[in-house]
C-alpha distance (Angstrom), angle and dihedral (degrees) to the residues before:
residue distance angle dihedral
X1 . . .
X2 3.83 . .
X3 3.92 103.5 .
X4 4.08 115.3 -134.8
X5 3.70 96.1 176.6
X6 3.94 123.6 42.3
X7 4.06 120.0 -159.8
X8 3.46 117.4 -160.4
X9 3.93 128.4 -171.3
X10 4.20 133.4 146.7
X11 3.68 89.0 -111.1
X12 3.66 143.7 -13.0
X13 3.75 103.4 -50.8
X14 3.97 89.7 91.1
X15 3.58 83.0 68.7
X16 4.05 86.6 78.5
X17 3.72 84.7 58.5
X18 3.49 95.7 52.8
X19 3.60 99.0 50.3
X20 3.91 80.7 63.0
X21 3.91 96.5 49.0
X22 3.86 90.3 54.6
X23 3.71 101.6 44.4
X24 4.06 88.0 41.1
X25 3.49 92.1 46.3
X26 4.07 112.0 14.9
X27 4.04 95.5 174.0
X28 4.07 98.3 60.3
X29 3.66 118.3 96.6
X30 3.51 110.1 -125.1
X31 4.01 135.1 -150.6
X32 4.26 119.2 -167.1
X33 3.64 119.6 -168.7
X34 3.77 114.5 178.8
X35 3.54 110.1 -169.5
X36 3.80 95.2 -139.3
X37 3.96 103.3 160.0
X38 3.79 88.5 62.0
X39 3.89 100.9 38.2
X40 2.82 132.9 166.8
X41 3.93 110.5 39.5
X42 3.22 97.3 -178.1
X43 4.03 84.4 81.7
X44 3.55 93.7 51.2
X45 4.21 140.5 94.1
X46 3.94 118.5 -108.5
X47 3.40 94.1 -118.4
X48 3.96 83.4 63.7
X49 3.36 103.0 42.7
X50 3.84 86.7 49.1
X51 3.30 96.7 54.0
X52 3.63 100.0 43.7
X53 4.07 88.2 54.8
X54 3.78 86.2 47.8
X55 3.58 89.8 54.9
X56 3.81 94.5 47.8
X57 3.48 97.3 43.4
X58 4.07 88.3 53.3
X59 4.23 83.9 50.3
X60 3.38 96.6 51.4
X61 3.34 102.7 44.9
X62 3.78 91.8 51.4
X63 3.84 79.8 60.9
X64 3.73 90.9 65.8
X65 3.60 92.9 -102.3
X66 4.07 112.3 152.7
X67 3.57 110.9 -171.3
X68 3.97 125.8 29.3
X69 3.59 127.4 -142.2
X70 3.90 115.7 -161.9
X71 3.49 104.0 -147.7
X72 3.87 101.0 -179.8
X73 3.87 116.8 84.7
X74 3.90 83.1 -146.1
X75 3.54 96.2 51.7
X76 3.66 94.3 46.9
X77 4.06 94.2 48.2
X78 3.79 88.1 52.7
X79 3.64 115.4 30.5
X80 3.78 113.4 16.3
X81 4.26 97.0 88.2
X82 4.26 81.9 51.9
X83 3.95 87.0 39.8
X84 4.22 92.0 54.9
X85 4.02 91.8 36.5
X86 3.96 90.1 54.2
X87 3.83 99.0 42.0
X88 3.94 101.3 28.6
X89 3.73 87.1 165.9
X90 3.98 95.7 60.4
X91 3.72 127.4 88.9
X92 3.77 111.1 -123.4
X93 3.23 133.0 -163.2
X94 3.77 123.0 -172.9
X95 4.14 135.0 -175.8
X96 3.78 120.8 -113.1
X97 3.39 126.4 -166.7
X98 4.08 110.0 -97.6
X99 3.82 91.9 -122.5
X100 4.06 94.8 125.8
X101 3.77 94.2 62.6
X102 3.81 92.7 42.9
X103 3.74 95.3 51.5
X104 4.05 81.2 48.4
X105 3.66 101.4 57.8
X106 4.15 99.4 31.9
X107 3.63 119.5 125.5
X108 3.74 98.9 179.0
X109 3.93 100.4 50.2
X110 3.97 83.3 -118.2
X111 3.87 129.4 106.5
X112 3.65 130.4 169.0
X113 4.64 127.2 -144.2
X114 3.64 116.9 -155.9
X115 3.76 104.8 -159.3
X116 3.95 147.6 139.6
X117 3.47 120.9 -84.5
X118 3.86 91.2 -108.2
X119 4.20 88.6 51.5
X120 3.72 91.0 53.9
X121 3.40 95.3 44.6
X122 3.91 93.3 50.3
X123 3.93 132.7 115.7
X124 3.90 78.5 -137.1
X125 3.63 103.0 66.0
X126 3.92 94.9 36.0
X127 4.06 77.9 52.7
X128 3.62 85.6 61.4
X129 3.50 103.6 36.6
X130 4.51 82.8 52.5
X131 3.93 83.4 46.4
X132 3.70 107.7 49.9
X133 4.39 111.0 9.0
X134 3.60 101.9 80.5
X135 4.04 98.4 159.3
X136 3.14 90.9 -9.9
X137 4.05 121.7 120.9
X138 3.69 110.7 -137.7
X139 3.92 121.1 -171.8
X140 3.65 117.7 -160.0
X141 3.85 121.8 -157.5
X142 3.65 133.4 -166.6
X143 3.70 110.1 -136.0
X144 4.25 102.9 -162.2
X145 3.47 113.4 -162.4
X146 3.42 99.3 -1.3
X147 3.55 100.6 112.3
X148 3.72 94.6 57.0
X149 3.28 99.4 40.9
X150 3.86 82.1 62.4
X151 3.81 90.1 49.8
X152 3.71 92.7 54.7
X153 3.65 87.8 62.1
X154 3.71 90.4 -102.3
X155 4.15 105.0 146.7
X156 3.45 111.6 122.4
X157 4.22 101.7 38.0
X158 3.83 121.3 120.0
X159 4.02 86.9 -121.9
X160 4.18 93.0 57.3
X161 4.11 79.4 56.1
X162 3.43 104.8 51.3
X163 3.48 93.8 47.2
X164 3.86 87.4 54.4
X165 3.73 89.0 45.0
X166 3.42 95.4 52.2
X167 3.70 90.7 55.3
X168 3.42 109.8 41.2
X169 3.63 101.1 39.5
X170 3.65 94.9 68.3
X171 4.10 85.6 49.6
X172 3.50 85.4 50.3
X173 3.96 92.9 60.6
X174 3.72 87.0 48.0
X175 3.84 82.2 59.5
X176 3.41 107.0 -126.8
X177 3.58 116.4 175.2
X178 3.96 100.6 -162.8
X179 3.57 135.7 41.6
X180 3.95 127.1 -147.7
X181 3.90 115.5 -149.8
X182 3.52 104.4 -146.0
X183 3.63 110.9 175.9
X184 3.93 111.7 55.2
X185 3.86 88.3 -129.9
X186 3.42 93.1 68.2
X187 3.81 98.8 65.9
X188 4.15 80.8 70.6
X189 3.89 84.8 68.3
X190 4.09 98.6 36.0
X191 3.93 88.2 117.7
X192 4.10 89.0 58.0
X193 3.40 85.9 42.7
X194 3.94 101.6 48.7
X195 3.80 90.9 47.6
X196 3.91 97.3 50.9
X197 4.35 86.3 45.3
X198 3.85 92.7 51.8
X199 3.94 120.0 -138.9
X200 3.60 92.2 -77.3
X201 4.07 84.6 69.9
X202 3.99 119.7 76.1
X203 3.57 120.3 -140.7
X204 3.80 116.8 -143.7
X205 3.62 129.9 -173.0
X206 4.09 131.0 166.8
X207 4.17 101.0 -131.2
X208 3.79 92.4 108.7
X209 4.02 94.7 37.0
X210 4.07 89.1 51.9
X211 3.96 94.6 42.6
X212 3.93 80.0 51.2
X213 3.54 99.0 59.1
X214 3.90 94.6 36.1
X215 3.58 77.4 74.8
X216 3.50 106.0 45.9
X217 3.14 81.8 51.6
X218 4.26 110.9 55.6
X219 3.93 86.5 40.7
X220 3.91 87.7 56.6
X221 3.87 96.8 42.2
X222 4.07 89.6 37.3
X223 3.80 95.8 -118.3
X224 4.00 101.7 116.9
X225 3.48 124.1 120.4
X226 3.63 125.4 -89.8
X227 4.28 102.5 -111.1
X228 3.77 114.3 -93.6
X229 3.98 89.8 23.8
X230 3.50 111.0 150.3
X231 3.94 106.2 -110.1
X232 3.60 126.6 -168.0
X233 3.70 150.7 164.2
X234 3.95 133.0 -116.8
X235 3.53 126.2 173.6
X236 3.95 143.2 -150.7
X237 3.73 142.4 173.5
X238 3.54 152.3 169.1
X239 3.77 99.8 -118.4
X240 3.75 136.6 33.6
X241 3.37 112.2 -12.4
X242 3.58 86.6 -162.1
X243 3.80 94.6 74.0
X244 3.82 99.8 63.8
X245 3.98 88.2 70.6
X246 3.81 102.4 76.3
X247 3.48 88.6 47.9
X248 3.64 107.8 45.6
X249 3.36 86.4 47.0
X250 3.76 91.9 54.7
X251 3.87 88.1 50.0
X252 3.67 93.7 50.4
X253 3.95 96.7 -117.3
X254 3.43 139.6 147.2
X255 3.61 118.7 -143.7
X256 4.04 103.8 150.3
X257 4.15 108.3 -140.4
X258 3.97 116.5 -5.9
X259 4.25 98.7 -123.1
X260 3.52 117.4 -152.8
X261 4.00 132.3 -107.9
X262 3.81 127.4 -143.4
X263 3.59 122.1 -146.6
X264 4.10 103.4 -148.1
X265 4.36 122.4 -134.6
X266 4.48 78.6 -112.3
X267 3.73 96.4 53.1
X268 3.24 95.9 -100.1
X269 3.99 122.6 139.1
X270 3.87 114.5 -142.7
X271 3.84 114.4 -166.3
């Protein structure tokens, strides 16, 4: 299959955005890498992060890939301003946190993020938060470990809950009445998630938005599939290929074998 479209994320939780990409757009030809030897991100430098995306980027584009969609909040906070300066001619597309449409549909005044450490820390969500929140409280909590415990296959243990518990419950008595998913691994867990919140609680995540403006995107650059092309997925990483099964299957894709990436002594990534 020659890819179009590459995907990028430090694990599997990218795979949540390309679920979206191929039901939003089903004749692109699509190209996941999930960094999984270096996940999660959120625990590492800028200076890493940006040079892992660099690396990517470079890999993917060798694999005739012509647009890139970051699909890892971290990634996107850190790297994608260096990503655009360093390949001006490359179609990016990068995750935000969903904090416009929660301010939009809150009742209470009162919305909740879920994010890595390195996402709530960013320039880019306080960017947001300046952008969109006006009178509107937003809480921002660190979710350590969370991320890989999701990439270890990890969804449905007692330990994944009580770390969510012991995050959003004390939201909860702050009474927010919607919840932003901002790590795209955490979508994998939105059941967990929805039953500790309660109904009274909504649960937003980007995948549609991003597929969206993937879109807008090709057709403004000229890169979008003919109609009726035949559009597919294939998928690589630098870990166990063994742990993208559960998942895709979860998500309902079909990616064939999982082929394995090779991070090089230079930096480089060789897929």
């Amino acid at each position: 299959m020659d890819p179009r479209i590459g995907i990028f994320d430090s694990g599997i939780g990218g795979l949540t955005i390309a679920a979206a990409i191929r039901q939003a757009l089903p004749a692109e030809r699509l190209l996941y890498f999930g960094d999984n030897a270096h996940v999660p991100y959120g625990e590492r430098t800028a200076g890493e992060i940006i040079a892992f995306s660099t690396a990517i980027t470079e890999a993917l584009l060798a694999k005739g890939c012509r647009s890139i969609v970051v699909a890892c909040n971290t990634a996107s906070s850190a790297a994608l301003n260096a990503l655009r300066a360093q390949f001006p001619h490359v179609p990016f597309v990068g995750m935000e946190p969903a904090v416009k449409p929660a301010v939009e549909h809150t009742r209470t005044g009162v919305v909740g993020v879920l994010a890595t450490r390195a996402t709530v820390e960013s320039k880019a969500l306080a960017d947001v938060v300046e952008r969109f929140a006006h009178g509107v409280e937003v809480i921002r909590q660190a979710c350590p470990g969370l991320a890989a415990h999701i990439d270890a296959g990890h969804l449905d243990e007692p330990e994944v809950e009580v770390l969510l518990r012991n995050w959003i419950e004390p939201m909860l008595e702050r009474n927010i009445d919607a919840l932003v998913l901002g790590c795209t691994h955490y979508p994998l867990v939105r059941p967990l998630i929805e039953k500790i919140a309660g109904p009274g609680v909504r649960v937003i995540e980007p995948a549609a938005a991003i597929a969206r403006r993937l879109g807008q995107l090709l057709h403004q650059h000229g890169l979008a599939a003919p109609p009726g092309a035949q559009g597919g997925l294939a998928c690589w990483t630098s870990g166990e290929p063994g742990r993208f099964g559960p998942v895709l299957e979860q998500l309902g894709l079909d990616a064939g074998s999982v082929r394995k990436g090779w991070w090089q002594e230079d930096g480089s990534l060789k897929l």
